[in-house]
N, C-alpha and C positions, 0 to 999 in steps of 0.2 A: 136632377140634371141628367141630361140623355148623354148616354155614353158615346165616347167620336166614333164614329163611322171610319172605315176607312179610306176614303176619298180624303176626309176632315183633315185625319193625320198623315194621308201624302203631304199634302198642300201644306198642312204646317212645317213638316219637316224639308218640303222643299224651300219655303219661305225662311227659313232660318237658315239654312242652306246658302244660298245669297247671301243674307247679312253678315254670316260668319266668314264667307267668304269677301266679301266688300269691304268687311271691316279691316279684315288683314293686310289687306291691298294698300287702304289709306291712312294703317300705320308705319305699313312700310315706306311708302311713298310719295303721302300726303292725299289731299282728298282732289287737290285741282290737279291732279296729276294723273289722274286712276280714270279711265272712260268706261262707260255703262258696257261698252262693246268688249272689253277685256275683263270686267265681270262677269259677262254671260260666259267668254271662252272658259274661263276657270272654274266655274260651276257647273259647265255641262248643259246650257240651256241656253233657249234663244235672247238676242233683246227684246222682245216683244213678251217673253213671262217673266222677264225683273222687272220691265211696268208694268206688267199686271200686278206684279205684287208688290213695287215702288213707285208709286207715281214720276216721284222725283228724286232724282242723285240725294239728293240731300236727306229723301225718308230712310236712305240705307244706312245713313249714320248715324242719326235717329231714330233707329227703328224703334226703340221703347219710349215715344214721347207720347202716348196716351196715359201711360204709366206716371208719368210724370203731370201730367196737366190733371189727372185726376185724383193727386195725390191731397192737394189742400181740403178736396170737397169733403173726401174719404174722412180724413181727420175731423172735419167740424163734422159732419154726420153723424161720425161716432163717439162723440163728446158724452162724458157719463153728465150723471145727474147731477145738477147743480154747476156744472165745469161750463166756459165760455167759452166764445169758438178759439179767441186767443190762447187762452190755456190750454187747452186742447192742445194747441198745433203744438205749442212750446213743450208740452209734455213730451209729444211724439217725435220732434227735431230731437230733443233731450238723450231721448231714447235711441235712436239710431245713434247720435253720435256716441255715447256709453255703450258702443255694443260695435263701436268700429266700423260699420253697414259700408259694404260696399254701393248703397244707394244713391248716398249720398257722396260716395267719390272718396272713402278712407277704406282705398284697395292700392297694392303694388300696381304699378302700369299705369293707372289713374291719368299719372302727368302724359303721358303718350297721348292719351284720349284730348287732353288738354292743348297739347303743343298743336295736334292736327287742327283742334277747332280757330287757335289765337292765327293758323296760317294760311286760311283761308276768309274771305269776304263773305261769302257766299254763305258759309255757315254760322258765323258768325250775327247775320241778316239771321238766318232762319232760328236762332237759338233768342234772338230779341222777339221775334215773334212768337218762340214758344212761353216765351219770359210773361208778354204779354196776354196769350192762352190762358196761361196760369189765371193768371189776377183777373179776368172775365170767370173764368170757370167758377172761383173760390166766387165772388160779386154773387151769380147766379144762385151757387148755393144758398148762401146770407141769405138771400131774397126768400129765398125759398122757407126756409129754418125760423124765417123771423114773421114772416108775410107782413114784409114791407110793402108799403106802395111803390110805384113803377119810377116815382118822382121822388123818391127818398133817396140821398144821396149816400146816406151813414154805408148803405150794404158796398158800395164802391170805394170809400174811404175805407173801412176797416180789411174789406177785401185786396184793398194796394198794400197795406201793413202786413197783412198776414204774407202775400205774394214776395214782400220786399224781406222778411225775418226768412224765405227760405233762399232767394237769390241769394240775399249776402252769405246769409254759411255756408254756401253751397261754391262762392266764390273764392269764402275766402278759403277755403279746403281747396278747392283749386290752384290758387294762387301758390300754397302749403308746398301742397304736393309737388309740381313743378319744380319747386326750389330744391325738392330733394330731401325731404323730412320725411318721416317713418309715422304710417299712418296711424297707430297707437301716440305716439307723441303730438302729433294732428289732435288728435281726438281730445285729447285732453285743453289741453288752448281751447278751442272751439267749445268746450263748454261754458269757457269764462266768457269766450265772446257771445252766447246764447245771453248770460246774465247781462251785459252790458246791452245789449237788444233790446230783452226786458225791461229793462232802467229807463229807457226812452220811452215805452210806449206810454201815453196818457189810460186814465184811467178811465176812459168812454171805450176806450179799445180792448184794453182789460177786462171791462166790464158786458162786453158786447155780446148779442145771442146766447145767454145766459139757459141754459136747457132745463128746461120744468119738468120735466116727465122722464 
């Protein structure tokens, strides 16, 4: 891998710049409340370089949703040998939540991140959309991992299941947290609810993209 340049690392350090800055803004004062133009005053920079480097208000809150929508693929990718893509994931949920991951949203503050999103519409819209990202991305993988045909439906079915075992934990950790519990005690609940997950899924899902090699 080529080492950044320095151009590379302006730009990212200004680009995080922004978000760290944006983000603060729309804890303190919600996200409908915060204008792009009082962004740029506080970060020293025009409106016209926070969309160059946010398209939209919404990517600023967001800023790590590639991270995010490419998280299912990663996991079935990396599935050992013999393991499915279900198990896979379920491993790797597992594992974050035994390890307290602020990834997954068992961090102090958590619930701040949370309150801004339940109080806005606008984000709420874009976090359904990233919801659905997901479960396209993970689909595409399947497709890819299994070479199914283009008419096979099984890679979108198993792909909503895997999609929907990370919303739910990821909600209900939200929900947790909100309320005011200590994200160690979080963490633990949320592994029984992993198991109870598991207990639903059928065994075609269980059983699915099953890795040979």
């Amino acid at each position: 891998m080529a080492a950044e340049g320095l151009r590379e690392r302006k730009k990212r350090r200004t680009r995080q710049n922004i978000s760290d800055i944006a983000t603060g803004l729309f804890l303190e004062r919600g996200f409908d409340a915060v204008t792009i133009a009082e962004i740029a005053e506080a970060a020293e920079v025009s409106v016209n370089t926070v969309y160059n480097y946010f398209p939209a208000k919404e990517d600023l809150f967001f800023d790590r949703s590639a991270g995010l929508i490419d998280r299912l693929p990663r996991y079935v990718r990396g599935r050992d040998k013999g393991e499915s893509a279900a198990v896979a994931v379920l491993r790797e949920l597992r594992a974050q939540v035994e390890e307290v991951s602020p990834a997954i949203g068992l961090m102090d503050g958590y619930d701040r991140f949370m309150r801004v999103v339940d109080g806005s519409s606008a984000l709420k819209a874009r976090l359904a959309h990233l919801q659905q990202e997901v479960m396209r991305a993970v689909e595409r993988t399947l497709r890819e991992e299994t070479g199914a045909a283009p008419d096979d439906p099984l890679p979108l079915l198993v792909g909503s299941q895997l999609a929907w075992l990370q919303r739910t934990l990821m909600e209900y950790i939200g929900a947790q947290m909100v309320a005011g519990r200590a994200p160690a005690e979080v963490s633990r609940e949320a592994l029984a609810v992993l198991d109870e997950m598991e207990d639903l899924l059928g065994e075609r899902v269980l059983n699915y993209a099953v890795k040979n090699t």
